[in-house]
Structure formats: C-alpha cells, structure tokens
TORDOPA-464260 format. One line per field, with one value per residue: x, y, z of N, C-alpha, C in turn; residue number from 1. Coordinates in Angstrom, 3 decimals. Layout:
n.c1 X ...
n.c2 Y ...
n.c3 Z ...
ca.c1 X ...
ca.c2 Y ...
ca.c3 Z ...
c.c1 X ...
c.c2 Y ...
c.c3 Z ...
n NUM ...
//
This chain:
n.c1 1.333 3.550 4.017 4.040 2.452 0.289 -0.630 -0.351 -2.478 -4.678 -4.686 -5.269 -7.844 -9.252 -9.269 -10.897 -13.249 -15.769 -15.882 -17.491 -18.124 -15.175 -14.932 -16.465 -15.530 -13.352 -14.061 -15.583 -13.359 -12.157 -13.214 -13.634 -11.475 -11.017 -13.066 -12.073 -9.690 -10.853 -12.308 -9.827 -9.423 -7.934 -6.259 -4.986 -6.398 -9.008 -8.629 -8.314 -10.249 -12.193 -11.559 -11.717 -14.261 -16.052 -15.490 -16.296 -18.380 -18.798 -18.012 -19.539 -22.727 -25.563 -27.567 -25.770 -24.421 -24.982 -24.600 -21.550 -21.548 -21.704 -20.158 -17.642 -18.458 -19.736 -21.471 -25.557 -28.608 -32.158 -33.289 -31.419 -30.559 -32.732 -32.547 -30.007 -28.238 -27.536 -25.784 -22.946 -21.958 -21.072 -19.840 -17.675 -16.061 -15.045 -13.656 -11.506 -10.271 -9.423 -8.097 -7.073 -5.986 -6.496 -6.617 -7.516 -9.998 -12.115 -11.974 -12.937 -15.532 -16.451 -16.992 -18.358 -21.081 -21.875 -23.444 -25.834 -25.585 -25.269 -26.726 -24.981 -22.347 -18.982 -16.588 -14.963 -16.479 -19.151 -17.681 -17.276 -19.954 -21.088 -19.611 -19.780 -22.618 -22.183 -20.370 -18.589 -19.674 -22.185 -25.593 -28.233 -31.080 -31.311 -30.705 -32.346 -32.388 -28.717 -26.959 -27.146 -27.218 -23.737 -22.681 -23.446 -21.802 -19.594 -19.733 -21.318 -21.279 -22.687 -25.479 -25.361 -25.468 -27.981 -29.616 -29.398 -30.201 -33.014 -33.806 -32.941 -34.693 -37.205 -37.092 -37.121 -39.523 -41.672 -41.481 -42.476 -40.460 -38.565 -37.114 -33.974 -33.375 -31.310 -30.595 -33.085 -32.949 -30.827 -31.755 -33.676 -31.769 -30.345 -31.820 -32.939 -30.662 -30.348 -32.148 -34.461 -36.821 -38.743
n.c2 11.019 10.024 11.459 9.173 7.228 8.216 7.677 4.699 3.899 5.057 3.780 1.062 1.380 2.211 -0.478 -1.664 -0.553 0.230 2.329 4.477 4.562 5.243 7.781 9.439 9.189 10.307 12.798 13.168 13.248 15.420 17.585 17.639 18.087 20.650 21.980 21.777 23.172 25.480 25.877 25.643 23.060 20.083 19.287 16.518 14.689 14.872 14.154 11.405 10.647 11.409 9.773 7.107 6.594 5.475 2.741 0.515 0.024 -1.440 -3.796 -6.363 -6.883 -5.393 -7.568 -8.991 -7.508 -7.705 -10.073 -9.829 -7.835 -9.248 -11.312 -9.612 -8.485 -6.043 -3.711 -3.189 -1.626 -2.276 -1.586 -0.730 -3.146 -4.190 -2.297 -2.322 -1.551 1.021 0.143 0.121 2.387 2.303 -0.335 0.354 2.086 -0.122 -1.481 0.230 0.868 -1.851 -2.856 -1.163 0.510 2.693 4.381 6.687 7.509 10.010 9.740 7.229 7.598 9.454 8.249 6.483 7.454 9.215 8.470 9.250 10.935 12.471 13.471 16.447 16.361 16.571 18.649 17.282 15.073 16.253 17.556 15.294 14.296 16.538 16.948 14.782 14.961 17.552 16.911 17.187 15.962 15.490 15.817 18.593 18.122 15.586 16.862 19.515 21.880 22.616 24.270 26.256 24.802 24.287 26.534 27.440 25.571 26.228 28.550 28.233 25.194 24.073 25.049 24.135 21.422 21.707 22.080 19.923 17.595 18.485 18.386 15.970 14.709 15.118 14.397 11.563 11.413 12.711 10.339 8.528 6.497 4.551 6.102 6.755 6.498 7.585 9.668 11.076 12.067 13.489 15.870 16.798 17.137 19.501 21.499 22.195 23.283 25.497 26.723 26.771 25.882 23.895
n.c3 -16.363 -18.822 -22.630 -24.529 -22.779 -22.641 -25.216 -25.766 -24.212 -25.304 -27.671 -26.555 -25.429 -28.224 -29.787 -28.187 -28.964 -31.439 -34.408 -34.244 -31.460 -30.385 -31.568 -30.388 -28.206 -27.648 -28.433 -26.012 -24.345 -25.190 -24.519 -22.324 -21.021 -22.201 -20.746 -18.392 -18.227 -18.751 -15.527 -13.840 -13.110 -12.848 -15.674 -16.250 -15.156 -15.947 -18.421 -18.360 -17.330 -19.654 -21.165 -20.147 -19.794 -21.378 -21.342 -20.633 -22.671 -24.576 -24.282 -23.750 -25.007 -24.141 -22.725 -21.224 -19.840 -16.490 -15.472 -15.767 -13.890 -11.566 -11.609 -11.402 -8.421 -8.245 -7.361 -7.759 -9.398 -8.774 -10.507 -11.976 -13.703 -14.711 -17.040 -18.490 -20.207 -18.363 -16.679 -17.580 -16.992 -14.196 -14.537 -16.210 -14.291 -12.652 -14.424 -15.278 -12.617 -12.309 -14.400 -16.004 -14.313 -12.646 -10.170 -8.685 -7.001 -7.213 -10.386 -10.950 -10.237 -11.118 -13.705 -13.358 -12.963 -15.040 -16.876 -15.494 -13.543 -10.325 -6.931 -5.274 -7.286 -7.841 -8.907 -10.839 -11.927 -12.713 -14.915 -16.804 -17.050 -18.045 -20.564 -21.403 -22.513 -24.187 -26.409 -29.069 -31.160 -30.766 -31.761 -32.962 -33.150 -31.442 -28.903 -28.329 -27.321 -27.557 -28.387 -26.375 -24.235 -24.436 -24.243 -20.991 -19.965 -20.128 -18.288 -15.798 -13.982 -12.151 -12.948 -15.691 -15.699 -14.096 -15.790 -17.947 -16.978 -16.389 -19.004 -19.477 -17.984 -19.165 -21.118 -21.161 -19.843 -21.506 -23.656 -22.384 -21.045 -18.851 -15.382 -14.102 -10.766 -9.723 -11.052 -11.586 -8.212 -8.838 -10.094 -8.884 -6.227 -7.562 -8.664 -6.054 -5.007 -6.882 -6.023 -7.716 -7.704 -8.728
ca.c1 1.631 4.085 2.853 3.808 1.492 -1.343 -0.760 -0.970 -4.110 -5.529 -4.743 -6.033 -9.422 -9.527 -9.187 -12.170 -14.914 -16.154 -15.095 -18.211 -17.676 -13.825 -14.599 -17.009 -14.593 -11.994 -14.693 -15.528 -12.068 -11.266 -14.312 -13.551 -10.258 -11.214 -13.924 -10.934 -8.740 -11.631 -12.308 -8.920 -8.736 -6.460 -6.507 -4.786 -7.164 -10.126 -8.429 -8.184 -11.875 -12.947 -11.093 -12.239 -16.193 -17.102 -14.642 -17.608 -19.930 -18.908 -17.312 -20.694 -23.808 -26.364 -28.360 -24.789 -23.909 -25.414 -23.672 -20.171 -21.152 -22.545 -18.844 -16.640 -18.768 -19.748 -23.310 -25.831 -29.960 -33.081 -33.600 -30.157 -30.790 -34.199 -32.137 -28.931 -27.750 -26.838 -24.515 -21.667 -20.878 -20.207 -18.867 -15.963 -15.090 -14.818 -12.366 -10.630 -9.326 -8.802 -7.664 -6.110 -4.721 -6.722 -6.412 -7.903 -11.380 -12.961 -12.036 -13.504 -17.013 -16.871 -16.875 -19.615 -22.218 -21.579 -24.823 -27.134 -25.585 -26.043 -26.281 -23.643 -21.176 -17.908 -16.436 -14.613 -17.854 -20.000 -17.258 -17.337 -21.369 -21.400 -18.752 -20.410 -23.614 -22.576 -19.270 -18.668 -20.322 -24.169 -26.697 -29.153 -32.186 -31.373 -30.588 -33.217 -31.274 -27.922 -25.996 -27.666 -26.003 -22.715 -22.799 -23.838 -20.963 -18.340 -20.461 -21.721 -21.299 -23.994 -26.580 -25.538 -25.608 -29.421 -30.070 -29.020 -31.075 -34.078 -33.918 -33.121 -36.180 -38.695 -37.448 -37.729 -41.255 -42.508 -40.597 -42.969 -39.221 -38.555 -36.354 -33.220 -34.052 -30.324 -30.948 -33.815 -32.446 -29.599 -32.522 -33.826 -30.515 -29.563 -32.958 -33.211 -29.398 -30.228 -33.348 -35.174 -38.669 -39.946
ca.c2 10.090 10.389 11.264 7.839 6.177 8.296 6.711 3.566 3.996 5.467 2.187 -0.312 1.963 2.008 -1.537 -2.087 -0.074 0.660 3.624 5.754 4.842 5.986 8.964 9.728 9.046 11.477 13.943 14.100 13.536 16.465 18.415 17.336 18.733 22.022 22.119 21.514 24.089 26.523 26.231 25.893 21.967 19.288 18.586 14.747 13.966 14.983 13.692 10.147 10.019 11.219 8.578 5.561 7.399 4.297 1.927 -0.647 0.554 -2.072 -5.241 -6.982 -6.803 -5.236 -8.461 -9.823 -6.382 -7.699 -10.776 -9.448 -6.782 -10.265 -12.273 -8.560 -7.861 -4.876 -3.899 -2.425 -1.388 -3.384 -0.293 -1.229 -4.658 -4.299 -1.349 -2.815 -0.416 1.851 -0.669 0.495 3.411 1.067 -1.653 1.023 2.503 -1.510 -1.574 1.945 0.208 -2.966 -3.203 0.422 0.882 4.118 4.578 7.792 7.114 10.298 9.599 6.104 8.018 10.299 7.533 5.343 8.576 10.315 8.769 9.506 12.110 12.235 14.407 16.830 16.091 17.195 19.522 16.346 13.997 16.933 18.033 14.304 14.048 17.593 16.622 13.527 15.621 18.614 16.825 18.030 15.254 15.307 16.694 19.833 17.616 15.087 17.710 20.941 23.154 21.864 25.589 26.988 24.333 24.309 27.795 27.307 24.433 26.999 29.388 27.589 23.932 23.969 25.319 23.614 20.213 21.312 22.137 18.643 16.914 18.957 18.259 14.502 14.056 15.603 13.454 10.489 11.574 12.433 9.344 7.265 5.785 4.675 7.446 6.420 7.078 8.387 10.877 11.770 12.659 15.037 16.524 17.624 18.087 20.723 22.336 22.739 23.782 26.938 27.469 26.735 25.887 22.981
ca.c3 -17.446 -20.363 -23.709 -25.103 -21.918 -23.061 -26.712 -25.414 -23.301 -26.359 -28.122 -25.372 -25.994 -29.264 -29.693 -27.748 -28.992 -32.874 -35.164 -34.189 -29.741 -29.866 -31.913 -29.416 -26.555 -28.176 -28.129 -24.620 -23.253 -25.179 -23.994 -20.651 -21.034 -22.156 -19.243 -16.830 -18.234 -18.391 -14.245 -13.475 -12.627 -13.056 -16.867 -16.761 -14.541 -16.643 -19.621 -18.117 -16.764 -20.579 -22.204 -19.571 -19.144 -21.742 -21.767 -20.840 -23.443 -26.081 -24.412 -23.924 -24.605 -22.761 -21.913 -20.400 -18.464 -15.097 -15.254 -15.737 -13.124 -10.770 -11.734 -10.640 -7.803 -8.793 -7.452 -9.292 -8.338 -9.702 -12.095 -13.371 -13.739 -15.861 -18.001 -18.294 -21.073 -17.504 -16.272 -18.745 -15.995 -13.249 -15.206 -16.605 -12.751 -11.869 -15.281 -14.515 -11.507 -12.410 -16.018 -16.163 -13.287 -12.196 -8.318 -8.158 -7.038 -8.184 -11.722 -11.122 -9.390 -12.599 -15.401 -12.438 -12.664 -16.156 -18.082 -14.681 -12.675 -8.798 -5.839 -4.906 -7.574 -7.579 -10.063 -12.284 -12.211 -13.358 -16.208 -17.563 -17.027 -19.176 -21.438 -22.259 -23.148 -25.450 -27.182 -30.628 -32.210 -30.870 -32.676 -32.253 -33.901 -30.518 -27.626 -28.605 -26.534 -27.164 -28.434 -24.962 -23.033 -24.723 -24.025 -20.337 -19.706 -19.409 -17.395 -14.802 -13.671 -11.311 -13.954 -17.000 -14.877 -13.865 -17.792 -18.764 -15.984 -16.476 -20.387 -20.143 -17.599 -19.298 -22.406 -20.763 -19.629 -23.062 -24.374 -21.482 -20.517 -17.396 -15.207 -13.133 -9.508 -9.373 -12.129 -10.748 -7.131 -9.192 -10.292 -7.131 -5.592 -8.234 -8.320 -4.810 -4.790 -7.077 -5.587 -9.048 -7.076 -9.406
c.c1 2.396 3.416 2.402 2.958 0.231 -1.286 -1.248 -2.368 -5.152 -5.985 -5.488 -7.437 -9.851 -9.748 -10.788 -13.696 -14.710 -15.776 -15.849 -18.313 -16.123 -13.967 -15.564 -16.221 -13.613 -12.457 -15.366 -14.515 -11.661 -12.421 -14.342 -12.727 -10.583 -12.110 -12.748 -10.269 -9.507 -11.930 -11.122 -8.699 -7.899 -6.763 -6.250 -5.716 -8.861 -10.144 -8.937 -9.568 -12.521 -12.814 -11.652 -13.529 -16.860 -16.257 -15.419 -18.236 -19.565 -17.956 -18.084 -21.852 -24.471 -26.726 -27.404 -24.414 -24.158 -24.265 -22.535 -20.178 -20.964 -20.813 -17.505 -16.892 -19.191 -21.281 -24.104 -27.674 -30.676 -33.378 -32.684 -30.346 -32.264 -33.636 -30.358 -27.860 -27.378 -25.512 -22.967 -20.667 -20.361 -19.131 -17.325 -14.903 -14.722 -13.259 -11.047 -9.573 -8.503 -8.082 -7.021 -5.581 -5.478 -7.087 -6.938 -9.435 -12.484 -13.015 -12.964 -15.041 -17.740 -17.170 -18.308 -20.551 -22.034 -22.747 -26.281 -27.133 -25.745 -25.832 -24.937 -22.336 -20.086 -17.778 -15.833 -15.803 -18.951 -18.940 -17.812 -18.916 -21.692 -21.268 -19.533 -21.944 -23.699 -20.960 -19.325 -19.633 -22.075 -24.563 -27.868 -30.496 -31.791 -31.549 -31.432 -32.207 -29.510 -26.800 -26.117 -26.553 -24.718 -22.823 -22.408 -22.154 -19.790 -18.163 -20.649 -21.638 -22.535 -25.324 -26.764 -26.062 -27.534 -30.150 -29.957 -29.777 -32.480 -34.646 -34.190 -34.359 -36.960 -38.616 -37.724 -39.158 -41.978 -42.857 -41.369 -41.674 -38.992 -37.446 -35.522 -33.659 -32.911 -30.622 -32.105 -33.623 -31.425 -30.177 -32.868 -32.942 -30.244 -30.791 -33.019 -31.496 -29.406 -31.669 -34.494 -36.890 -39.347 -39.805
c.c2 10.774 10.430 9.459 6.825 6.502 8.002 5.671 3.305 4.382 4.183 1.169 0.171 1.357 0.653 -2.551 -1.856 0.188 2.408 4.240 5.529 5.871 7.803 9.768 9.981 10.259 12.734 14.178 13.677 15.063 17.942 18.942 18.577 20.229 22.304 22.356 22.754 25.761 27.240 25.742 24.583 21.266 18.290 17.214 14.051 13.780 13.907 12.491 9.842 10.345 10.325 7.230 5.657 5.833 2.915 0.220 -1.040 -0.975 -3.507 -6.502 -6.665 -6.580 -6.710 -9.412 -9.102 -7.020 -8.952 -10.877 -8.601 -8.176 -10.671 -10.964 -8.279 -6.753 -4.432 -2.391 -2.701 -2.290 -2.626 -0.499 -2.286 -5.252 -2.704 -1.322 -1.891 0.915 1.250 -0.561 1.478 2.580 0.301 -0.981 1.463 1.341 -1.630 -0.778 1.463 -0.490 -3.567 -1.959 1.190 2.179 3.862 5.380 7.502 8.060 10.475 8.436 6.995 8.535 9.832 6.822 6.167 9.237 10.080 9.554 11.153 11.590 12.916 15.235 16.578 16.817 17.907 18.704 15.789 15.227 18.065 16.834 13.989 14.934 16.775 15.367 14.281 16.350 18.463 16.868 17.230 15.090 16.187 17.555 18.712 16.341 16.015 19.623 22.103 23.299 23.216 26.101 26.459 24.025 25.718 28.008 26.559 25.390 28.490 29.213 26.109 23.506 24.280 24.295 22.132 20.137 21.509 20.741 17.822 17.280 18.348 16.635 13.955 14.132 14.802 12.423 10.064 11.714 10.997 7.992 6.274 5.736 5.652 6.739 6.994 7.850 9.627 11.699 12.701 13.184 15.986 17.765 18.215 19.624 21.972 22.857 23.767 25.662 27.041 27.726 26.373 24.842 22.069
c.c3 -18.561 -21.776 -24.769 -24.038 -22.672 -25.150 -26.686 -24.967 -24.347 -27.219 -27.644 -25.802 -26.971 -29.636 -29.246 -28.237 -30.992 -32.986 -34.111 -32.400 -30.087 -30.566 -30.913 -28.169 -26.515 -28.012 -26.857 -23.925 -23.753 -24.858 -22.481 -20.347 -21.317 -21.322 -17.903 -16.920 -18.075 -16.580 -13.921 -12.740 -13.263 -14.577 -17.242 -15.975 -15.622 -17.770 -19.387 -17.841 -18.284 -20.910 -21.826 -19.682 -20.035 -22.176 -21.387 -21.687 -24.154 -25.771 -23.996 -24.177 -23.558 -21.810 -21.152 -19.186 -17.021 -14.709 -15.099 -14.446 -11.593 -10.607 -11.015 -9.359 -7.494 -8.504 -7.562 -8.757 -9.581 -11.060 -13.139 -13.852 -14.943 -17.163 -17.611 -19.466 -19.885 -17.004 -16.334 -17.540 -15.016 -13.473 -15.530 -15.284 -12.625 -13.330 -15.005 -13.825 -11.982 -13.590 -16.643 -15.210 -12.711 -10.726 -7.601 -8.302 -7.601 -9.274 -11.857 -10.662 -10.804 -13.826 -14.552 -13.053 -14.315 -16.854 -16.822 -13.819 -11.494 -7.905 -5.742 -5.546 -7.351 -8.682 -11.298 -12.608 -12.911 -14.490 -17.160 -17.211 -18.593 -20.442 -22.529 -23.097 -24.686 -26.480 -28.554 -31.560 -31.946 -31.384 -32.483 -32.581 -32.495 -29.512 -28.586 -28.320 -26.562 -27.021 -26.661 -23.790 -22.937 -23.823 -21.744 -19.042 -19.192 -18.753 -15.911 -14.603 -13.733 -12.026 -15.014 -16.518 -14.131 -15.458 -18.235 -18.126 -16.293 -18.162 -20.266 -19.667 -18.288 -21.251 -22.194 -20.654 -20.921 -23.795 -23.540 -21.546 -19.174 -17.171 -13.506 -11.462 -9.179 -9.777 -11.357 -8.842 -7.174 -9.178 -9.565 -6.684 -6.181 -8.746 -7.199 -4.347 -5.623 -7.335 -7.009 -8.564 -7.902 -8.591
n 1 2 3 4 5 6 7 8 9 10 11 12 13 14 15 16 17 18 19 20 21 22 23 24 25 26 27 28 29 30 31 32 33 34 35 36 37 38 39 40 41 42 43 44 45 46 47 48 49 50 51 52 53 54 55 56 57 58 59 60 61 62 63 64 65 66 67 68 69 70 71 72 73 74 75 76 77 78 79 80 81 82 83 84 85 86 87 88 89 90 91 92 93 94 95 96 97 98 99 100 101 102 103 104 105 106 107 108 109 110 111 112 113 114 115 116 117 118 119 120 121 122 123 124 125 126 127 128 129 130 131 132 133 134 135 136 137 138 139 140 141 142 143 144 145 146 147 148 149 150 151 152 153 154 155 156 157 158 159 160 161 162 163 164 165 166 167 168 169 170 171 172 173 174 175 176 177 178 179 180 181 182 183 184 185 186 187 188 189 190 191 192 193 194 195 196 197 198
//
C-alpha cells in the first residue's frame, strides 16, 4: 500500500471508533510494527492487522454483537454468545475482508484471536495478541507485571505469549469471571510447548 492508502485506512478507522479506541489502535499497530521489525517479519502486514485488530470494537453494542455476527454469517461459540464483548475479534476478521478489502487470511486470524489467543499461533497472530497487551498506553496498576512483559515481547514470542495467558487466567479466576475455553486451550498449548509443567 501507498502512504496516501494507509492515510485513508487510518481515516475509515478513525471515523469509527472514539478518541480513547483509535488512540489505542495507533498504539498497537505501532507496537505491532516494532514487534515485526524486531523478529524480522513483514512490517505492512503487521501494521494492517494492528490497525483492523478492533475495527469491531465500537460499531455496536455488545448486546447487538451476535446479531450482526447471525446477519454476516459469521459463527461464534455459546461462551461467545453469553459474553458478547468477545465477538469484536471475529466481527473485525468478517470486516477486514469484507469492508477493507484484506485477503490475507492470517491478518484476518490475527485481528479473529488477539483478545483470546489460541493454539499454535503463528508469529503475526501472536505479535498482534502481544501488541494488543503491552501497547504504550496500558497501565502497570491493570497488568502487575506489565515492564516484565514488555521486556519479554521482544525476547521471546513463545514466552511472553505464555506470560500474558498465565496472567489473564489467573485474573479472571480471582475476578470469579468466566474463562474463554479458547484462551484457556493457548494456555495449555503454550505451557505444555515450553515444558512449564502446570
């Protein structure tokens, strides 16, 4: 893409979501982006999956999400469906496509999976999972650990990606919140992947 496309695309965003989403968005496309350039992948690709990762978040209401996902075709588990505030990742890969033109499916996989995570990601879907985690604007007084796993992000993938899993479960669990069954089977995966034994 030319720089005046990714102006535009910035625009179409912006447009959609409130001050404090796009400044969010800006900060993990450009998180992404320095994740990409750090392991040596393909930075417009990253860019493009930060910038779309919530391009759902803010064009309905939760308590409509299912329905829009119901009217695209777009399908979606009973867990999603009773915590419809997940929906947003789906709903944006189904936009990605179809309302921005993105073709490349694991940019669309990477914006689907970025609030839950899941098995075996790839190396974009677990920049824009990170990315979305430790982008300039969250706060240590939310994420405990958050310097650690900045830190971590451009160390290891595969670690920082079980640091962020391990953290969000065990907030959930405190938090008596229910716990994605996806999320939960990253969990595992990436525990059992570096032999972590819990």
């Amino acid at each position: 893409m030319e720089l005046k496309d990714w102006f535009e695309l910035e625009d179409k965003i912006k447009a959609v979501q409130n001050k404090e989403r796009f400044h969010h968005t800006i900060g993990v496309m450009n998180t992404a982006c320095a994740l990409a350039m750090n392991y040596g992948m393909d930075v417009q690709r990253a860019r493009m999956a930060g910038l779309l990762h919530d391009c759902a978040k803010s064009i309905v209401p939760n308590s409509e999400k299912a329905a829009l996902c119901d009217k695209y075709g777009v399908k979606y588990t009973k867990f999603e469906a009773e915590n419809p505030h997940l929906l947003h990742g789906k709903l944006g890969a189904y936009l990605a496509k179809n309302q921005y033109g993105v073709d490349d499916e694991e940019i669309c996989s990477a914006i689907s999976f970025h609030t839950t995570g899941k098995p075996d990601m790839t190396g974009l879907e677990q920049i824009v999972f990170i990315a979305d985690y430790i982008e300039p604007d969250r706060d240590y007084d939310d994420i405990p650990r958050l310097a650690e796993v900045r830190k971590m992000a451009f160390n290891d993938l595969d670690e920082c990606t079980f640091m962020i899993l391990k953290d969000t479960l065990e907030y959930l669990k405190e938090a008596k919140r229910p716990i994605d069954t996806t999320a939960n089977e990253a969990y595992e995966y990436y525990a059992k992947k570096l032999n972590k034994g819990e």
